[in-house]
C-alpha positions as a Markdown table, in Angstrom:
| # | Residue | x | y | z |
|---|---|---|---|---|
| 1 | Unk | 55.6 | 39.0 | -12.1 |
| 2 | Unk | 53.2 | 37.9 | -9.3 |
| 3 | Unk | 55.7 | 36.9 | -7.1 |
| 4 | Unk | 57.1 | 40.5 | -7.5 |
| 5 | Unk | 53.5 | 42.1 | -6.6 |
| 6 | Unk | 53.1 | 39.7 | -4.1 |
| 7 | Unk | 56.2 | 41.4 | -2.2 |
| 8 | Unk | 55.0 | 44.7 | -3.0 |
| 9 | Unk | 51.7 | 44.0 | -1.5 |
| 10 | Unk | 53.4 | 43.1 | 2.0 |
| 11 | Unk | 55.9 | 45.1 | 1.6 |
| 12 | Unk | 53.7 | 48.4 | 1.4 |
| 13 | Unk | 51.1 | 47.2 | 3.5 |
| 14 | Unk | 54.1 | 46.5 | 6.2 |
| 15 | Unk | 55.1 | 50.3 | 5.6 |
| 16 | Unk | 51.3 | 51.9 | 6.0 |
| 17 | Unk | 50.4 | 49.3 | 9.4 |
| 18 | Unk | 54.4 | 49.6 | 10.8 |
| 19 | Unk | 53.8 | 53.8 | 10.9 |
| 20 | Unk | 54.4 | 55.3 | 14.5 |
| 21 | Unk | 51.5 | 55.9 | 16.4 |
| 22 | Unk | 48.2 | 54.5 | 16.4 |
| 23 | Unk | 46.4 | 54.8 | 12.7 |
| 24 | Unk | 43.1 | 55.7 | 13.9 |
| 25 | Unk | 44.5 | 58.5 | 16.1 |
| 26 | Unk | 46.1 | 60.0 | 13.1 |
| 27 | Unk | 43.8 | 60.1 | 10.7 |
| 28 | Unk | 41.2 | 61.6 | 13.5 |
| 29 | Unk | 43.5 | 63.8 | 15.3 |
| 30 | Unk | 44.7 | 64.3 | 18.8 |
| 31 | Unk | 41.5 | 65.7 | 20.3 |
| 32 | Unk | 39.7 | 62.9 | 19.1 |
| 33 | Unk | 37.7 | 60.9 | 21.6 |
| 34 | Unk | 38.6 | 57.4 | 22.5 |
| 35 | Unk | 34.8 | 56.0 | 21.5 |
| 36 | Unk | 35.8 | 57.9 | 17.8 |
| 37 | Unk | 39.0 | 56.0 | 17.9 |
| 38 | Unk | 37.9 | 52.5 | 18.9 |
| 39 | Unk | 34.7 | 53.5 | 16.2 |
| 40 | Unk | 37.6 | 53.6 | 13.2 |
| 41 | Unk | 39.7 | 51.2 | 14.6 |
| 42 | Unk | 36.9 | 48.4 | 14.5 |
| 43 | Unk | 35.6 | 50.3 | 11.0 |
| 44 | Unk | 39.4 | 49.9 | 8.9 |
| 45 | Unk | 39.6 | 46.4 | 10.8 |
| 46 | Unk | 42.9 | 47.5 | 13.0 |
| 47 | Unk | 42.0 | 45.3 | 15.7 |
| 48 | Unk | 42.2 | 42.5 | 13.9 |
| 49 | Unk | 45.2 | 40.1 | 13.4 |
| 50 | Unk | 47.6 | 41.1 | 11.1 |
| 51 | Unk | 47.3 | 38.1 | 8.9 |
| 52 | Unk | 43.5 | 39.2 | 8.6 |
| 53 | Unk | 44.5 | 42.2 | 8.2 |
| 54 | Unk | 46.5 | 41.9 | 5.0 |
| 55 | Unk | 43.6 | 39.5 | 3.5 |
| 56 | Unk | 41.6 | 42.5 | 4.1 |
| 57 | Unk | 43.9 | 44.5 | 2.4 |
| 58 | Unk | 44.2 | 42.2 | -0.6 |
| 59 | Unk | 40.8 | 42.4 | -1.0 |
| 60 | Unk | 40.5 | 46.2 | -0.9 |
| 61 | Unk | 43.4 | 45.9 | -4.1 |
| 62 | Unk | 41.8 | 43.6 | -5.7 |
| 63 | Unk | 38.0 | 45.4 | -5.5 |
| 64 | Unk | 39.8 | 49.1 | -6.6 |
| 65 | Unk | 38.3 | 50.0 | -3.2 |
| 66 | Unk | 41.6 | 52.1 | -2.1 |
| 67 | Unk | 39.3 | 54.2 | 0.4 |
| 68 | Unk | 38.6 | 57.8 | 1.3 |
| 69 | Unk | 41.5 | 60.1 | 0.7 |
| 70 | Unk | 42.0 | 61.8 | 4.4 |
| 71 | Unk | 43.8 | 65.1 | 2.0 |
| 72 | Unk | 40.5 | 65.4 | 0.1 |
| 73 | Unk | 37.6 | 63.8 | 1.3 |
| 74 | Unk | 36.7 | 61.9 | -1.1 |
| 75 | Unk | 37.1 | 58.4 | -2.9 |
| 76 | Unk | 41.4 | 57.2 | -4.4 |
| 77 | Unk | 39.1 | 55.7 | -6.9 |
| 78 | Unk | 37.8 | 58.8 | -8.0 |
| 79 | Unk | 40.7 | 60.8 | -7.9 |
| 80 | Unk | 42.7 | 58.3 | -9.8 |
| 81 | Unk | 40.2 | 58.6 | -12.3 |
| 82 | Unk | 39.9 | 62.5 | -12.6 |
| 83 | Unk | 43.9 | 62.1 | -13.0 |
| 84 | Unk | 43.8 | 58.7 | -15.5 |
| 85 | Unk | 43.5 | 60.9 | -18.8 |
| 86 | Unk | 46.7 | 63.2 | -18.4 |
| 87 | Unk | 48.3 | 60.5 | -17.3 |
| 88 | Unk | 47.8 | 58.3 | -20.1 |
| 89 | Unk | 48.4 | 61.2 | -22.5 |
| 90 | Unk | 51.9 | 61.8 | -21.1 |
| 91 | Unk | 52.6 | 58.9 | -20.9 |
| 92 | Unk | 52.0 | 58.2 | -24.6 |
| 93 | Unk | 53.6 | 61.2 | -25.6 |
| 94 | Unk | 56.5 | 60.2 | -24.0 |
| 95 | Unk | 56.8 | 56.9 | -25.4 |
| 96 | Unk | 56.4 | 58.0 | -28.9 |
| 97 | Unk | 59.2 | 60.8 | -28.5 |
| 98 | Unk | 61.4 | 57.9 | -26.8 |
| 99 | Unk | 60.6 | 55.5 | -30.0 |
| 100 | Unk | 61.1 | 58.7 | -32.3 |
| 101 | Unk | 64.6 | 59.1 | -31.1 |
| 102 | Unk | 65.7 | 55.7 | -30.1 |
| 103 | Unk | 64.3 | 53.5 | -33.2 |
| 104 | Unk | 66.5 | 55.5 | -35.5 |
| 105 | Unk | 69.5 | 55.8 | -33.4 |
| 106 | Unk | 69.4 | 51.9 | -33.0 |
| 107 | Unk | 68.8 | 51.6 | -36.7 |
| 108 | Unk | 71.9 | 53.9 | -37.7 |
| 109 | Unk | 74.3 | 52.0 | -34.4 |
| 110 | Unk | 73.4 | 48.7 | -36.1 |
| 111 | Unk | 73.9 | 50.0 | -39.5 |
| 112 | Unk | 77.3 | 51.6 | -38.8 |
| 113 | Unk | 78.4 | 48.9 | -36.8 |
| 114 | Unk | 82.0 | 49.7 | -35.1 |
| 115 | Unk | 82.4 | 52.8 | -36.8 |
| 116 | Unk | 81.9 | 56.5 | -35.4 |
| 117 | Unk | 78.4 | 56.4 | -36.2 |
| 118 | Unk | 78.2 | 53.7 | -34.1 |
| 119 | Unk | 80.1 | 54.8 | -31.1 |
| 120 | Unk | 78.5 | 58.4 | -31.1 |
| 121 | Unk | 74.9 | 56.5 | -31.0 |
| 122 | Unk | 76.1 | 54.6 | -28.0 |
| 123 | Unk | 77.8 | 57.6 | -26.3 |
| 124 | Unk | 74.8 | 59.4 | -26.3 |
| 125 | Unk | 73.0 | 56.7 | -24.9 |
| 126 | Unk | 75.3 | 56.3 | -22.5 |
| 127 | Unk | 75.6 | 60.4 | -21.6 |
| 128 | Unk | 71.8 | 60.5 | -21.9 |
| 129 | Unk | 70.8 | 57.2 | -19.2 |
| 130 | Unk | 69.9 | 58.1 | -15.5 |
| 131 | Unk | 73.1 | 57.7 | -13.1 |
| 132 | Unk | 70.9 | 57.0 | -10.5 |
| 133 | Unk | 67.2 | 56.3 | -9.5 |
| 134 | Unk | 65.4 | 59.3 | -8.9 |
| 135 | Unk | 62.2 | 59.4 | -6.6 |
C-alpha cells in the first residue's frame, strides 16, 4: 500500500505543478501585478526546486494542511470536514445495502452449487458489475 500512495503523491503533485501557465498567475488572475505574483510564488514555495517542492508538498499531506480553497475562500480542511458526515453516512448506507444483497446471494450460489440457483446468482452478478470505470 505505501508504495501505491507513494505514486499517487507524485503522480498528482506532477499533474497540479505540470499545469499550463504559471500557478501564481492563475490563481491571481491576469491583471495581477508582477510584485503580487512573485509575493505568491515565493509564499506556495514555486520557486523552489522541484524536489523541495514535493517535500513540501508531503509535508502539507501529511499536516492535513491542503490550503485555502481558491472556489471558496476558505480552508480544504474545513470544507472536508463540513462534508465528512454525509459522506460517511452514504457510505455506510451503501455498504450495508451491498452486504444485504450480496451475503445472501453468495450464501444461496454456494448453497446451490452448479444448479440454476447458482448460475442465476452469478448472472446477476455478472449483469449487475460496472463494464467500465466511471469518473
Amino acid at each position: 500500500m505505501i508504495p501505491v500512495l507513494f505514486v499517487v503523491t507524485i503522480l498528482v503533485f506532477s499533474i497540479i505543478r505540470f499545469i499550463p501557465g504559471e500557478p501564481a498567475r492563475l490563481i491571481l488572475g491576469e491583471k495581477a501585478t508582477e510584485e503580487a505574483v512573485a509575493a505568491l510564488t515565493e509564499k506556495l514555495g514555486l520557486n523552489e526546486p522541484l524536489l523541495t517542492q514535493y517535500f513540501l508538498f508531503l509535508k502539507q499531506i501529511f499536516t492535513l494542511d491542503f490550503g485555502n480553497s481558491f472556489t471558496y475562500s476558505v480552508p480544504v480542511a474545513d470544507l472536508l470536514a463540513s462534508r465528512f458526515p454525509v459522506t460517511l453516512a452514504l457510505t455506510l448506507m451503501s455498504t450495508v445495502l451491498s452486504l444485504l444483497i450480496s451475503l445472501p446471494l453468495g450464501y444461496f450460489a454456494g448453497t446451490h452449487k452448479d444448479r440454476l440457483g447458482d448460475q442465476a446468482a452469478v448472472s446477476y452478478t455478472h449483469l449487475t458489475l460496472p463494464t467500465k470505470l466511471e469518473v
